[in-house]
C-alpha positions in Angstrom: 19.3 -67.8 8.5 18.5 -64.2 7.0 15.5 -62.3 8.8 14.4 -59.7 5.6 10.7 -59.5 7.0 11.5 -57.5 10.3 15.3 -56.8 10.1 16.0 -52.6 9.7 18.2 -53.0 6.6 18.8 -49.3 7.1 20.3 -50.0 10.8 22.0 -53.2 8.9 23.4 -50.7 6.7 24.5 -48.8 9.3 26.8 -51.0 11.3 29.0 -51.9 7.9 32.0 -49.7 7.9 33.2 -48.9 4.3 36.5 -47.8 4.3 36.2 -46.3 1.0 33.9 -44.1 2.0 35.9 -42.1 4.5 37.6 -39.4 2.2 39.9 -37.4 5.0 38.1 -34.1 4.7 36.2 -32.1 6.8 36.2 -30.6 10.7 36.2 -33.5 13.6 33.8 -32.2 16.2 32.9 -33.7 19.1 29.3 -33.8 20.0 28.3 -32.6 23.4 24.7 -33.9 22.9 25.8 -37.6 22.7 25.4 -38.6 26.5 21.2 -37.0 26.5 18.8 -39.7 26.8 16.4 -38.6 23.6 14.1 -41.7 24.5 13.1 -44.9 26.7 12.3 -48.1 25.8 11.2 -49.9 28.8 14.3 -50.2 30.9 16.2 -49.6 27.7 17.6 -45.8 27.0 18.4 -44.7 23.8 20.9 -42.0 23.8 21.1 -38.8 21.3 24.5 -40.5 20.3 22.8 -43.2 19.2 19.5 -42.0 17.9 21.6 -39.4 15.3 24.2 -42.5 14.2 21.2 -44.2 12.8 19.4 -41.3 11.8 21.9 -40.5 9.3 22.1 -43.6 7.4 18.1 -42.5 6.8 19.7 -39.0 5.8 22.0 -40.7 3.2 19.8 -42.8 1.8 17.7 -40.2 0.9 20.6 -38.1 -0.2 21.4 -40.8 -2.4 18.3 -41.0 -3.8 18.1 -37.1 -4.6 21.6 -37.1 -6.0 23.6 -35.1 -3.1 25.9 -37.6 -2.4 29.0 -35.9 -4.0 27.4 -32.5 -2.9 28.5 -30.0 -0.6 27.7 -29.9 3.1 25.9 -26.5 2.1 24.1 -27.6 -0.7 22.9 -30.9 1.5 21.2 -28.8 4.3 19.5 -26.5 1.9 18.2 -29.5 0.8 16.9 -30.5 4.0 16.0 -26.6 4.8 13.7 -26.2 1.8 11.1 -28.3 -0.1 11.2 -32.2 -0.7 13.9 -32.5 2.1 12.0 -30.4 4.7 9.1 -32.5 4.0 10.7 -35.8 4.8 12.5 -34.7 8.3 9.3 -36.0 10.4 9.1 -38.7 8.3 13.0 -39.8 8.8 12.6 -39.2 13.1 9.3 -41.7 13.1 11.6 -44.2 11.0 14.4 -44.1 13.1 12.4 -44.0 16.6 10.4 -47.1 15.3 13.4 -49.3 14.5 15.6 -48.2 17.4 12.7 -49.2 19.2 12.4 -52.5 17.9 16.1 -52.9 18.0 15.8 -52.0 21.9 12.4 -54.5 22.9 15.1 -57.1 21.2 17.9 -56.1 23.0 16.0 -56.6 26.4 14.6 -59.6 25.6 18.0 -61.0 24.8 19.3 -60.0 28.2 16.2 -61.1 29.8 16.9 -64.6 28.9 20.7 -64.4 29.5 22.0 -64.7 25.7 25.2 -63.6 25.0 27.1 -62.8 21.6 28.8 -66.2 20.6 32.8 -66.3 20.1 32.7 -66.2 16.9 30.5 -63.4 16.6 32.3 -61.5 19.2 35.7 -62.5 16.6 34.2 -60.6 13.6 33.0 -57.8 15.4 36.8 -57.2 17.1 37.8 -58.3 13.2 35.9 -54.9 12.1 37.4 -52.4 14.1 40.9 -54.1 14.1 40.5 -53.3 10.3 39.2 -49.6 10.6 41.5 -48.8 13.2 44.3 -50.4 10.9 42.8 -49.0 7.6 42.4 -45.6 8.9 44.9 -44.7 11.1 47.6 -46.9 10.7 47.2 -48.5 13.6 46.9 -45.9 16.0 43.5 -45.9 17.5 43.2 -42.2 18.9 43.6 -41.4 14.2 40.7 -43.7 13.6 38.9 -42.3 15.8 39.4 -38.7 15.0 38.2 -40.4 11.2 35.3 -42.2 13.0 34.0 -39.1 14.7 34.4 -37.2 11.2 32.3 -39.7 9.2 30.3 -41.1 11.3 29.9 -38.8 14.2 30.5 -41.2 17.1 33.6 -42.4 18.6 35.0 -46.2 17.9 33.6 -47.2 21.5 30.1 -45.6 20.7 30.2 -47.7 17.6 31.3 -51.3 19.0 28.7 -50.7 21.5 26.1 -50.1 18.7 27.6 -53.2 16.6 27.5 -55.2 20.0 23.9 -54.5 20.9 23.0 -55.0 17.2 24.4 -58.3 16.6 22.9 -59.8 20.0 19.6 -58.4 19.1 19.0 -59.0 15.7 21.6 -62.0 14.9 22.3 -64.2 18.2 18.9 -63.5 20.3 16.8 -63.8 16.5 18.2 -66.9 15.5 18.0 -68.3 18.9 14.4 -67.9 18.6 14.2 -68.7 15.8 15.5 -72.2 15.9 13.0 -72.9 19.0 10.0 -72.5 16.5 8.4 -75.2 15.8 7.1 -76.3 11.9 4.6 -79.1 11.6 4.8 -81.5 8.6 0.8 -80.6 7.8 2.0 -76.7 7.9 4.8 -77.5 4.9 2.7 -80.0 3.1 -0.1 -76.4 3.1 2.6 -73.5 2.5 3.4 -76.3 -0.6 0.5 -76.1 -1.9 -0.1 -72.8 -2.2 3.3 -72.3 -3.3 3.4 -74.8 -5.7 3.9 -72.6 -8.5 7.2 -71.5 -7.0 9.0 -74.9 -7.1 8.6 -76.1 -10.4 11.6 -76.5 -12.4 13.0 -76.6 -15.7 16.2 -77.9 -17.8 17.7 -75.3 -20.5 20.8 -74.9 -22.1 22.2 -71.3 -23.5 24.8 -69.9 -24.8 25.6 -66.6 -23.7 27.2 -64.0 -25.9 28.1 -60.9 -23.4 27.4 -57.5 -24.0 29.6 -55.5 -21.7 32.4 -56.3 -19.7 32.3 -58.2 -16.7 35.6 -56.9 -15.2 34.6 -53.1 -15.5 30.2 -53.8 -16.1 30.8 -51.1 -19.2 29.1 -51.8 -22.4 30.8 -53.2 -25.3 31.3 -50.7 -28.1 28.4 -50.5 -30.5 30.5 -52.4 -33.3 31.5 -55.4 -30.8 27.2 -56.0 -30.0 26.5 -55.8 -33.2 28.8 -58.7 -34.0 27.4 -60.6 -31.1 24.2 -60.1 -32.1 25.5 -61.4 -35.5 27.2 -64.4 -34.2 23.9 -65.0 -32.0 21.3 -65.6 -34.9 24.1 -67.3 -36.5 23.9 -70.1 -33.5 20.7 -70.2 -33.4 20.3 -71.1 -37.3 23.2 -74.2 -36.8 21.0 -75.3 -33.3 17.9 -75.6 -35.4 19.6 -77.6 -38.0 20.9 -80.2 -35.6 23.8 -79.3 -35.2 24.9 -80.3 -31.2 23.6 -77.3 -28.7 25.9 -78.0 -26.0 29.1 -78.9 -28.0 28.1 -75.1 -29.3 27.6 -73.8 -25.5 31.1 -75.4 -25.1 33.0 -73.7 -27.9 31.2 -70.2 -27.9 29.3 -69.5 -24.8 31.0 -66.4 -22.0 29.0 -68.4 -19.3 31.7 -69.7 -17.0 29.3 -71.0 -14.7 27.6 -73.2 -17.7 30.6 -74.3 -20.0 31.9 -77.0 -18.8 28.5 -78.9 -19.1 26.9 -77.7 -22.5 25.2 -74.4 -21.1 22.7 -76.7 -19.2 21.3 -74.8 -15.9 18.1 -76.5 -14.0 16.4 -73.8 -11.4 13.1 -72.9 -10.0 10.9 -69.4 -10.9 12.7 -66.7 -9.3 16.7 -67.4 -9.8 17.2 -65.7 -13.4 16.8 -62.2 -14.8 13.2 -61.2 -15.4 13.9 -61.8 -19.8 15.7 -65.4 -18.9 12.5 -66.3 -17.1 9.9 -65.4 -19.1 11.1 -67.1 -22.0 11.6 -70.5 -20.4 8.3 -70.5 -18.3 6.6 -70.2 -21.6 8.5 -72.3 -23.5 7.7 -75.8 -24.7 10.5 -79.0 -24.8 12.4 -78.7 -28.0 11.9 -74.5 -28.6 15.0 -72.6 -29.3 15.2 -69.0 -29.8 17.1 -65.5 -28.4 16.5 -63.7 -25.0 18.1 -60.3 -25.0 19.1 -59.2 -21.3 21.9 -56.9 -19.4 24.6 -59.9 -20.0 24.1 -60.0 -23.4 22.4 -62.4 -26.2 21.6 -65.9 -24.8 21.1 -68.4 -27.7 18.3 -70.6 -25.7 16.5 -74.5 -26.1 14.2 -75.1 -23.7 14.8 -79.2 -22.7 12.1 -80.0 -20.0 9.8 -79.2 -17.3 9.9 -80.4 -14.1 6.9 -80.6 -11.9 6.8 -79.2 -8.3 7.9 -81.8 -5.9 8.2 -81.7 -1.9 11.7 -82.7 -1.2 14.1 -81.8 1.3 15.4 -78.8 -0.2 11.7 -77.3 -0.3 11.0 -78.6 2.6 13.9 -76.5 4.2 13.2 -73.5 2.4 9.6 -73.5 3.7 10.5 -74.0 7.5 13.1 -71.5 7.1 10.6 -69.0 5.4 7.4 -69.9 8.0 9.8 -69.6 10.6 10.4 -66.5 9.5 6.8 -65.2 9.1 6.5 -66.3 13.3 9.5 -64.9 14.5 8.0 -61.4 12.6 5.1 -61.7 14.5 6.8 -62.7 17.6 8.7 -59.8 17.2 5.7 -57.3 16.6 3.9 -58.4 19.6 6.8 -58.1 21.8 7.3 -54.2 20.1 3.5 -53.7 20.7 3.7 -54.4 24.3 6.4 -51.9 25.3 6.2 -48.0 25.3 8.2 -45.9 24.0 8.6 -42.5 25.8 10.4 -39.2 24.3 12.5 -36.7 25.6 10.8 -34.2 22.9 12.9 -31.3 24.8 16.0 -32.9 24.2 15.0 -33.9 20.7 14.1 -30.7 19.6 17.3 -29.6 21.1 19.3 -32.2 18.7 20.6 -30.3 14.8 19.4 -33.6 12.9 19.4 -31.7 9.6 
């Protein structure tokens, strides 16, 4: 299972190497500063190698977010010199320190109980830099890592360390615990009931009439929606008639995933586009009308609701999500009861920005 509530998605982020990314420019440098301890986490260290890898991810998130990607590596550090970026420097430090920190109280606790990385964990993370080292330096390790250093400002060994420690943490030591939870039948039967909203269901057919390209994700010129649009009212005026909706949905609809059975779909709240939903939550058996969204024109008749029920798919998904909810806590109280103690010399030492 997928832990959203405590997971870093940041540090997540971090350990994905994107080959694209790497665009063979730039000075490789070396970083001196890599083997300082910048902070302890119990009998966990966490080196200024480390620290700065995840760090940046926070950096080029925000980066992203103030349009600097494609910029310069002048125009990025006035950024962070002056203004808005100045003013989010502490703010990106605390960040990191608290989930390193959390990744680190996990990490010790996996150790602690003698878990170890499964097989085929262990396969995917070898996989991974198999592929770089492949990908980027044609097979010659000492290239990819000269790219590695460049982009991501640690060495491949630094980073399959990282990946290691991050995937026994958060991956083999979290789901571990996680299975060991226990979720009483009175507990579901509760989280049910106050979620019964969530599990009701409904029956609709459509017939989708795309509005941009699903190869490229470009919008169809202004002519070729107009025509769409056209054809959509058009459908909807035969539907009303009588005339058969999903022989229609099988003749005219761009929904692959619907065609073959008359553009029927049945799904709970929380599945479809925001526009989809609205309409058929609302809607009554028998209604047909138009829902404009970023596919296109779905021609739409509502066929039935269906009532919440407890079966075993709910059932599972409410384990899975209570589960969840204790393991967070788990996870906070184990974070809460360990200190973490900074080097601030060496940090201030550190060029972050």
């Amino acid at each position: 299972m997928k832990f959203k509530k405590f997971l870093p998605i940041v540090l997540s982020a971090a350990l994905m190497l994107n080959f694209s990314a790497c665009n063979k420019k730039g000075q490789i440098s070396g970083d001196e500063d890599a083997g300082k301890i910048v902070a302890t986490v119990g009998d966990e260290n966490i080196s200024a190698a480390e620290f700065k890898f995840y760090l940046n991810m926070y950096k080029k998130e925000v980066e992203r977010e103030a349009g600097l990607t494609d910029k310069s590596d002048e125009e990025k550090k006035e950024y962070w010199n002056n203004g808005e970026g100045a003013s989010k420097k502490q703010e990106i430090i605390d960040e990191t320190f608290k989930n390193v920190k959390q990744l680190k109280v996990l990490l010790a606790n996996a150790k602690k109980d003698n878990i170890s990385i499964g097989k085929t964990d262990l396969d995917l993370i070898n996989q991974s830099i198999e592929q770089f080292i492949e990908y980027e330096g044609n097979g010659d390790k000492q290239e990819a890592n000269k790219v590695m250093l460049r982009e991501y400002g640690v060495t491949i060994d630094q980073y399959l360390s990282f990946y290691s420690d991050f995937v026994l943490a958060y991956i083999t030591y979290a789901e571990e615990k996680a299975a060991s939870i226990e979720i009483s039948d009175s507990e579901i039967q509760k989280e049910f009931e106050n979620r019964k909203e969530e599990f009701e269901k409904v029956t609709v057919q459509h017939i989708l009439l795309a509005t941009k390209d699903f190869d490229t994700g470009e919008a169809l010129p202004e002519d070729e929606v107009t025509k769409k649009k056209t054809l959509a009212e058009e459908l909807l005026k035969r539907a009303q008639a009588g005339e058969d909706f999903g022989e229609m949905a099988k003749q005219y609809t761009e929904d692959d995933g619907s065609k073959d059975n008359g553009g029927e779909y049945t799904f709970p709240r929380g599945q479809m586009v925001a526009e989809f939903e609205d309409w058929f939550f609302n809607a009554k058996e028998g209604d047909m009308g138009i829902v404009e969204t970023t596919y296109g024109y779905h021609v739409m008749k509502f066929i039935k609701h269906i009532p919440a029920a407890l079966g075993d798919e709910e059932r599972e998904t409410i384990s899975s999500a209570l589960r969840e909810e204790k393991l967070t806590q788990m996870v906070e109280n184990m974070v809460a009861e360990v200190q973490l103690v900074k080097n601030q010399d060496v940090i201030d030492s550190l060029e972050l920005f």
